[in-house]
C-alpha positions as CSV (number, residue, x, y, z in Angstrom):
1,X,0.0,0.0,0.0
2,X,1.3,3.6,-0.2
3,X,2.4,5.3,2.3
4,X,-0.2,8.6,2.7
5,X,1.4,12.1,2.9
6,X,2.4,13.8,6.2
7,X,0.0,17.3,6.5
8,X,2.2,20.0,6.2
9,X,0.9,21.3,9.3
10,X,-0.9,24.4,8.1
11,X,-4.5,24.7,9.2
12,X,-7.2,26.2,7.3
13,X,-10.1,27.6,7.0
14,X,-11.9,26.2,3.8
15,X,-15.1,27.2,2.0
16,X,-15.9,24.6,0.3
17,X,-19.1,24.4,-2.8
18,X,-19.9,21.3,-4.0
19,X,-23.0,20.5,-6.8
20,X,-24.8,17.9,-4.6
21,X,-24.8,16.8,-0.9
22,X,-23.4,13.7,-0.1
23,X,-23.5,11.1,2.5
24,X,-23.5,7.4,2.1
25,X,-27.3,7.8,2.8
26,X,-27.7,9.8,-0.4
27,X,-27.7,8.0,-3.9
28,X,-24.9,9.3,-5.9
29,X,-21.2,9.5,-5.4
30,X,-19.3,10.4,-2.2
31,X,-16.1,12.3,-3.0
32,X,-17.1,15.2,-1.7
33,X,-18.4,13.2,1.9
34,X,-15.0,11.5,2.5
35,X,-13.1,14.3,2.0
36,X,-14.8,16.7,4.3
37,X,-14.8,13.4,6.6
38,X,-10.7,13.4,6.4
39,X,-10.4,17.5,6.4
40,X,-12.8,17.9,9.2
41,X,-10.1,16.6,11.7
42,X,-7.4,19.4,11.0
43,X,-9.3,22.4,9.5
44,X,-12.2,24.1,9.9
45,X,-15.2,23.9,6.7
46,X,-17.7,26.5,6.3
47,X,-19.8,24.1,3.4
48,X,-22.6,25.7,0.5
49,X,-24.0,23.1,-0.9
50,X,-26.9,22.1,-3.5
51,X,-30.0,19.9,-1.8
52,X,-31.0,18.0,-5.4
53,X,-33.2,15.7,-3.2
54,X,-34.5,15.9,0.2
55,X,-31.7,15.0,2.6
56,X,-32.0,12.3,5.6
57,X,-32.1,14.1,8.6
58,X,-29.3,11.3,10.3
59,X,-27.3,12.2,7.0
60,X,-27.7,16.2,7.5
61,X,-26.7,15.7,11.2
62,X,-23.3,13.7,10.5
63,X,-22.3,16.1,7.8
64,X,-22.8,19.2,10.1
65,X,-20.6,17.5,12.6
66,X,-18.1,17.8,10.3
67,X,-18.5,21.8,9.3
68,X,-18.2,24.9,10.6
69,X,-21.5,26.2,9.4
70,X,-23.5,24.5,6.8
71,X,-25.6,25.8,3.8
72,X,-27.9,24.2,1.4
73,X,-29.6,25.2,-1.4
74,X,-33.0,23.0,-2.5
75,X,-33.4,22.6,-6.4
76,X,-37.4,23.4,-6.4
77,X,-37.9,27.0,-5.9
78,X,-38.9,27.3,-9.3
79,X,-41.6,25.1,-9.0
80,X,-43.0,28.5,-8.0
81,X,-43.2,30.3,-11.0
82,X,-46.0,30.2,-13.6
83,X,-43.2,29.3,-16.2
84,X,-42.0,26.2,-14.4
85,X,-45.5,25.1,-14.1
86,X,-46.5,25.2,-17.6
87,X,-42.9,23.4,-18.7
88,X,-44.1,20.4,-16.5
89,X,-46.9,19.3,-18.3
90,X,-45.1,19.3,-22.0
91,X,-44.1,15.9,-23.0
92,X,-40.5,15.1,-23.4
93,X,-38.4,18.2,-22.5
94,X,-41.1,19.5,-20.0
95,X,-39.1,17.7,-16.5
96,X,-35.4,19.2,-18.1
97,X,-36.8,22.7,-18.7
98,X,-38.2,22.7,-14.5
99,X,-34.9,21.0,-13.9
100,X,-32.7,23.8,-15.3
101,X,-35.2,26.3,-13.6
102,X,-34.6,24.3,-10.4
103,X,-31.1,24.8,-10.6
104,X,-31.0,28.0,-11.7
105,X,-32.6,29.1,-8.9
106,X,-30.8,27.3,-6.2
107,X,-27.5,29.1,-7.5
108,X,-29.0,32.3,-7.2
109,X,-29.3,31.6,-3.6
110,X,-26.2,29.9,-3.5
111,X,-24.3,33.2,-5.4
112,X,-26.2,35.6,-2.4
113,X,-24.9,33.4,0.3
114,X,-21.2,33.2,-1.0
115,X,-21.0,36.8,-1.3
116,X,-22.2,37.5,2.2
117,X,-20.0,34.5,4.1
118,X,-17.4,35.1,2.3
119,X,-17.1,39.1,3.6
120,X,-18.3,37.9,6.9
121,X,-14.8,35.2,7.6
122,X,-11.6,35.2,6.6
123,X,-11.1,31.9,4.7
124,X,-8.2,30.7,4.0
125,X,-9.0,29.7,-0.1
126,X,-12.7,28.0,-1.5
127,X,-12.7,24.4,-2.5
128,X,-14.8,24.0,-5.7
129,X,-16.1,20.5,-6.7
130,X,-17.5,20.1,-10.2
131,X,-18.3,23.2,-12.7
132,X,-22.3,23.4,-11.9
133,X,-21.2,25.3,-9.1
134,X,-18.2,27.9,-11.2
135,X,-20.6,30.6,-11.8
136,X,-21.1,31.0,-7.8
137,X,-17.4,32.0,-7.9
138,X,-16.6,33.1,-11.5
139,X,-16.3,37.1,-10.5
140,X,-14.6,36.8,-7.7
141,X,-10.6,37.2,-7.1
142,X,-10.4,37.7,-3.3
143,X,-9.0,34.1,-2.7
144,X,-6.7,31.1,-3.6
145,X,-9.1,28.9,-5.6
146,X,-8.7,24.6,-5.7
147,X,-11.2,23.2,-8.4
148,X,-11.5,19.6,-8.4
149,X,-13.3,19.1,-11.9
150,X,-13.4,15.5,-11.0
151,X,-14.8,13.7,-14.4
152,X,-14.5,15.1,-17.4
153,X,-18.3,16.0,-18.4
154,X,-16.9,17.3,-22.1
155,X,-15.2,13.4,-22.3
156,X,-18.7,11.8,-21.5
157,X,-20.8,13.8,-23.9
158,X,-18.3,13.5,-27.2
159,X,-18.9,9.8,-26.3
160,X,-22.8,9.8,-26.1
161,X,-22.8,11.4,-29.9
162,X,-20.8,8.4,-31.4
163,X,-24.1,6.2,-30.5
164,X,-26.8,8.7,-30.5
165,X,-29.0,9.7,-34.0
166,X,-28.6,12.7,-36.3
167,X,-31.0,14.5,-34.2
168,X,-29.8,13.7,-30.1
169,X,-26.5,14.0,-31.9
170,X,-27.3,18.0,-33.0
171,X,-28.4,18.4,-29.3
172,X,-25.0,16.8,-27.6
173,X,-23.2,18.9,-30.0
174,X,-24.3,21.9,-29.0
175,X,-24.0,20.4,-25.3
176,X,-20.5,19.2,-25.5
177,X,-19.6,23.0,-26.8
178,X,-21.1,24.5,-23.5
179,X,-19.3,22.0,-21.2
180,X,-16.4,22.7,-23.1
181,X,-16.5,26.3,-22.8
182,X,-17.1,25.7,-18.7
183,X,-14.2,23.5,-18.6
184,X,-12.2,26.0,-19.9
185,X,-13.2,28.5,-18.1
186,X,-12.2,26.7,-14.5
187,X,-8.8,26.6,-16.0
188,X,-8.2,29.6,-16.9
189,X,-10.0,31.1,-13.6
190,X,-7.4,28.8,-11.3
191,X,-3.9,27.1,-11.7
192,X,-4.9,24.7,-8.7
193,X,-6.7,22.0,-10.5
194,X,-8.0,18.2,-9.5
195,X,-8.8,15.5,-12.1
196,X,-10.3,12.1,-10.6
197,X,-8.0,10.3,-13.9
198,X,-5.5,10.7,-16.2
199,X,-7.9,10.7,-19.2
200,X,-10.2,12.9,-17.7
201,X,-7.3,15.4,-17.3
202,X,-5.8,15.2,-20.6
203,X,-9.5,15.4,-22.1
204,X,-9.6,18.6,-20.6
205,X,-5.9,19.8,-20.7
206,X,-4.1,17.9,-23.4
207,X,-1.3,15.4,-23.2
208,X,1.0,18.3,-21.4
209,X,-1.8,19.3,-19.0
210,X,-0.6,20.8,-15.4
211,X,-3.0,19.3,-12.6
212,X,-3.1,16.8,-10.0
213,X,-4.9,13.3,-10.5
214,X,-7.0,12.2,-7.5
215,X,-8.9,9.6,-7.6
216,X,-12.0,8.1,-5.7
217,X,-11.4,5.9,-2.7
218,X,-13.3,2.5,-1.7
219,X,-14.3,1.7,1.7
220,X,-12.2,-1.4,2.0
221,X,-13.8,-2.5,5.0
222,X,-17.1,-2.3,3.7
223,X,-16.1,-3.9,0.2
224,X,-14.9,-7.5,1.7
225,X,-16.3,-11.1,0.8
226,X,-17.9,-12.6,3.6
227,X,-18.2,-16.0,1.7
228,X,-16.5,-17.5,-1.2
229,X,-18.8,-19.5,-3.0
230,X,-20.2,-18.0,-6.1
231,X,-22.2,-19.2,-7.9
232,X,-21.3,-21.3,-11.0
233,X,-21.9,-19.3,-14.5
234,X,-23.7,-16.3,-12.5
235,X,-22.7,-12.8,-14.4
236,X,-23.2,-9.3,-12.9
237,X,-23.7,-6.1,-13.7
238,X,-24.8,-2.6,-10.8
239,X,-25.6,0.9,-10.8
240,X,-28.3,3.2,-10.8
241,X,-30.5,2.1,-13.7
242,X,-31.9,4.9,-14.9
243,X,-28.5,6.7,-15.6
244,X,-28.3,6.5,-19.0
245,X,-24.8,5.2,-19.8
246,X,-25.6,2.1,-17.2
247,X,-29.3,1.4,-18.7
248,X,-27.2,1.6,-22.1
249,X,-24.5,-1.2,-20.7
250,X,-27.7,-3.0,-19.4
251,X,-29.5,-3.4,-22.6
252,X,-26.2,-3.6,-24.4
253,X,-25.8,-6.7,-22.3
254,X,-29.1,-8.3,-23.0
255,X,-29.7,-7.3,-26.6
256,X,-26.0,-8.3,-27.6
257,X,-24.0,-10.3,-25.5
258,X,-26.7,-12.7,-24.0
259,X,-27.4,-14.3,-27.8
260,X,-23.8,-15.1,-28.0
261,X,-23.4,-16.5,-24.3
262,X,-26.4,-18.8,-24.0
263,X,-25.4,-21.8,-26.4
264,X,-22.1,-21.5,-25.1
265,X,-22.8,-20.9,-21.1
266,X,-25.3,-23.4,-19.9
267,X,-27.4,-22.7,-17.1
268,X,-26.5,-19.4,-17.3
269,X,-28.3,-16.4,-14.9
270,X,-27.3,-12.7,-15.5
271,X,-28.2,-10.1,-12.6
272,X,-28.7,-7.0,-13.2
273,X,-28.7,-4.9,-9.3
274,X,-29.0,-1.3,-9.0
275,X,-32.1,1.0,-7.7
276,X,-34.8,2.8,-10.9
277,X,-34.7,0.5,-13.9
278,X,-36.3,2.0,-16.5
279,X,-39.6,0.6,-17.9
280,X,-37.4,-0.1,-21.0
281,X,-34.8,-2.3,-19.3
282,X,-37.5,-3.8,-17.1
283,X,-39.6,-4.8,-20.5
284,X,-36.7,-6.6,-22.3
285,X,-35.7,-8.7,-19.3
286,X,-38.7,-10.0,-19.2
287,X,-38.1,-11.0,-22.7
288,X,-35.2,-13.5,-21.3
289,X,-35.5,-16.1,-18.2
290,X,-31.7,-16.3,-17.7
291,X,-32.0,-11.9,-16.5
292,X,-32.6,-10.9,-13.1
293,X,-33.3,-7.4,-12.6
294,X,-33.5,-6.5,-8.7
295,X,-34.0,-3.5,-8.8
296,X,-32.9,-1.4,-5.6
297,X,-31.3,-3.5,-3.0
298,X,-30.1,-3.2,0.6
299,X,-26.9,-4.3,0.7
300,X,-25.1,-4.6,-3.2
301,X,-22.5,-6.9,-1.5
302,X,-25.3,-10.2,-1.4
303,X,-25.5,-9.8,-5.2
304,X,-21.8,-9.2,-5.8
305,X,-20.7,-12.2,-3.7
306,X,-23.0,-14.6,-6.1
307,X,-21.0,-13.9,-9.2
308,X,-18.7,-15.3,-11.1
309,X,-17.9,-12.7,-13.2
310,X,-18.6,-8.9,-13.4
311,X,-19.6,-8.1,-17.1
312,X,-19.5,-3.9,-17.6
313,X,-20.0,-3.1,-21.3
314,X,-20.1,0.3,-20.5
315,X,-19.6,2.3,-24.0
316,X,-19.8,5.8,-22.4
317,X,-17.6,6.8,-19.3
318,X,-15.9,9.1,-17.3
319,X,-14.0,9.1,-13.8
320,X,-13.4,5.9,-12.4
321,X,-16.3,4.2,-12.3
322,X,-17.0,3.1,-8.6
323,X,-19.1,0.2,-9.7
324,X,-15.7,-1.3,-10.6
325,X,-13.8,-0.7,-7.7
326,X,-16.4,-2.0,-5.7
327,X,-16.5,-5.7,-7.9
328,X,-12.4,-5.6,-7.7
329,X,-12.5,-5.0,-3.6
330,X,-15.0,-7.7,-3.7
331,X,-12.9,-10.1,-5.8
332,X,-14.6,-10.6,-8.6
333,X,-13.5,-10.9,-11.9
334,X,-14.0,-8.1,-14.3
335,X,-14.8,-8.0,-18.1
336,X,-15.4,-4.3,-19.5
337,X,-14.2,-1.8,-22.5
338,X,-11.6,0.2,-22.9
339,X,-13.2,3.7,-22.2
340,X,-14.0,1.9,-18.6
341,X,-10.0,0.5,-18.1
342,X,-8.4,4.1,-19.2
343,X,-10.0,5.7,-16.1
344,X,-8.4,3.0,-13.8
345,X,-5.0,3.8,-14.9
346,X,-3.4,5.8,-11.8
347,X,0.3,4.9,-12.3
348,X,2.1,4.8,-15.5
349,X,2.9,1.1,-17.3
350,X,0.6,-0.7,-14.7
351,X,-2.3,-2.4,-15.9
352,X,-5.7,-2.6,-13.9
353,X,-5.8,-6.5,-13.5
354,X,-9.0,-6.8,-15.4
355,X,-10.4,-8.2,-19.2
356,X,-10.5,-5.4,-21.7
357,X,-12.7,-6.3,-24.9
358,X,-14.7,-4.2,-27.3
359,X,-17.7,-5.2,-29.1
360,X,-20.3,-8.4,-28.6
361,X,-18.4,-10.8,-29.8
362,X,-15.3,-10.5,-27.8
363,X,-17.2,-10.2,-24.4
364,X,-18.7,-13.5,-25.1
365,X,-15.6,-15.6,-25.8
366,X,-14.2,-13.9,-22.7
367,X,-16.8,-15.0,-20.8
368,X,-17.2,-18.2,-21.7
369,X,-12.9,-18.6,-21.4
370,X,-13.1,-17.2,-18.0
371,X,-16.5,-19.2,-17.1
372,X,-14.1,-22.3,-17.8
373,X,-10.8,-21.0,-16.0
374,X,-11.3,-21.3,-12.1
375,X,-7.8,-20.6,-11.7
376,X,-7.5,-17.4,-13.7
377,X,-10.4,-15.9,-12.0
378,X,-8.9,-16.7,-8.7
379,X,-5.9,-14.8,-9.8
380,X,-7.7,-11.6,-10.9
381,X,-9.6,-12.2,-8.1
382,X,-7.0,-11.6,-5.6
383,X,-5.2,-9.1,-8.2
384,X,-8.3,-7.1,-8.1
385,X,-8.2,-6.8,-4.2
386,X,-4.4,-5.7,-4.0
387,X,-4.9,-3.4,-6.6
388,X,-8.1,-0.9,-5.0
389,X,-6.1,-1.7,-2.1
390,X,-2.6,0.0,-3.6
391,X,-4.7,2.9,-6.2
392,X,-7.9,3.6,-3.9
393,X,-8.2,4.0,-0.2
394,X,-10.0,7.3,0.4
395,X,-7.5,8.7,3.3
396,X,-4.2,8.9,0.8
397,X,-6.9,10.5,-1.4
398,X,-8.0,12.7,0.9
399,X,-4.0,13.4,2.0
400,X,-3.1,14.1,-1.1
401,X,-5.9,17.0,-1.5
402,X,-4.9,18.5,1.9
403,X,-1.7,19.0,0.0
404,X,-2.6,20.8,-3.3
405,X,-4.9,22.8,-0.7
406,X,-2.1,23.6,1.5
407,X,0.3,24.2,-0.9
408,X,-2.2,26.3,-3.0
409,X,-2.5,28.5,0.6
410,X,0.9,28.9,0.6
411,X,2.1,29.8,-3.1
412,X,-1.2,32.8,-2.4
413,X,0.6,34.2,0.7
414,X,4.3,34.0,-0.7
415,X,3.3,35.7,-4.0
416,X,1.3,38.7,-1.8
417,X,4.8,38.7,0.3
């Protein structure tokens, strides 16, 4: 494992904007939770933050333990206005308009409550997470600035067009340009900047790009087999169903994939776990008694310890996919595309200890290779553990950020003198 970095002993006072609360509580990703969890201990977080769905109260409690003063920011004020009322009921694009109302309005408040706190305390530099938050901050220059773009939203879009029709594909267009135009925007507004990969930073920066690569962590504690008997020919695939890049992989799986499996994989079951499946997804599993779609479930690890294999034909990605650190801690073999393997990559020359395959075709035969190879899936098995182990724990995460925050601190107050 490596060793995390020594503090350098400067604490700070941090105001810190993030796009979305999180908690373990809350669906979603938690970046943002364990590194206020780590920070928490040595400096002192003032936290604005958007509310995108109501927050358990348990959740809100833990996370104000952890801050100085906390502020969110509920995406439904606009429900409020005529406008936002009328959008609702058209078919289609009705729920996007009131969503980009909803947001629009929650930064407004957010923007008003930035100015005032951040005249009211002296803080130390602002932590910015994502870009749906940059225009709280754009205009201002009063203070050292650490944006941790994370994924690389411009990556993820450019790959939705290669798969969508001429018409979605005029509409991501014009959406990859605006994300662009955000992206470059952070960059230029800050030196101090965080990418969660290397691919997401050179899709941003180029090959030469000056940032730091941080990437998620995995509860390792959490992610451990309890039992190691899974079941013969059982394939896998999580997430939250009704993202669309997971329903995608989903159908992908069923529509593609299974036809090539089933004469060569007998008695084969294919579970598909993760909370909202779409009534599309829901629909064409019916269509096939080998797929299992749960559905949301308590405790993801039940499902994972059943399988033999964790199949991820996930055609659009960014970041690092937690969905496959969490099958790798749980030692189970992997099989997924190269868009999904690129965002693994943390150290130069080594190789996430997983299948890499594109197209139909190729998954099958690796599945049906690895179906038949106990002792090669016992070796990426334990691969797969070593390496989350060595790549993603989230306290050498969350030491190296205190770093680029602390060093960010200091290069401000030297170059004032």
């Amino acid at each position: 494992m490596q060793c995390s970095r020594e503090p350098l002993g400067l604490a700070m006072k941090i105001l810190h904007i993030t796009p979305t609360f999180q908690h373990p509580k809350v669906r979603g990703s938690h970046r943002y939770y364990y590194f206020i969890r780590e920070l928490a201990q040595r400096h002192e977080i003032t936290l604005l933050t958007l509310e995108r769905s109501p927050i358990a109260p348990e959740a809100r409690q833990e996370v104000t333990t952890y801050t100085k003063r906390l502020f969110t920011f509920p995406l439904n004020d606009a429900s409020r206005f005529a406008v936002a009322n009328l959008a609702r009921n058209v078919p289609h694009i009705g729920p996007q308009v009131v969503r980009r109302l909803d947001l629009r309005a929650a930064i407004r408040q957010m923007k008003a409550c930035f100015s005032k706190v951040v005249r009211q305390d002296s803080f130390d530099l602002i932590l910015l997470h994502g870009r749906a938050c940059f225009s709280v901050i754009e205009n201002w220059q009063g203070l050292p600035t650490v944006a941790d773009i994370c994924d690389a939203d411009s990556l993820r879009v450019r790959t939705k067009m290669e798969y969508a029709n001429p018409a979605l594909s005029l509409i991501l267009r014009l959406q990859h340009l605006q994300v662009r135009r955000v992206e470059k925007k952070i960059a230029q507004y800050t030196p101090h900047l965080i990418f969660i990969s290397e691919r997401d930073r050179a899709s941003v920066l180029g090959a030469n790009g000056q940032a730091k690569v941080i990437p998620n962590g995995i509860d390792l504690a959490y992610w451990t087999r309890r039992s190691h008997n899974p079941q013969p020919n059982c394939l896998i695939f999580t997430g939250v169903m009704d993202y669309p890049p997971n329903e995608d992989a989903a159908l992908y799986l069923i529509d593609h994939i299974l036809p090539l499996v089933r004469p060569l994989v007998p008695g084969l079951q294919i579970i598909i776990a993760g909370r909202n499946p779409t009534l599309r997804l829901l629909n064409r599993a019916q269509l096939h008694p080998e797929v299992v779609v749960t559905g949301f479930v308590e405790d993801m690890r039940d499902y994972l310890e059943k399988a033999a294999l964790f199949v991820a034909p996930l055609r659009i990605a960014s970041g690092t996919q937690n969905k496959i650190q969490e099958a790798l801690a749980m030692e189970v073999p992997v099989i997924t595309t190269p868009i999904v393997a690129d965002g693994l990559r943390i150290t130069k020359g080594e190789e996430p200890p997983l299948y890499v395959v594109n197209g139909a075709a190729a998954f099958a035969d690796q599945i049906r290779y690895l179906l038949n190879q106990p002792e090669e899936r016992t070796r990426l098995a334990q691969a797969g553990r070593s390496f989350v182990s060595q790549h993603f724990v989230w306290r050498q995460s969350a030491a190296q950020l205190e770093e680029i925050l602390q060093e960010a601190v200091v290069s401000e107050r030297r170059r004032r003198g």
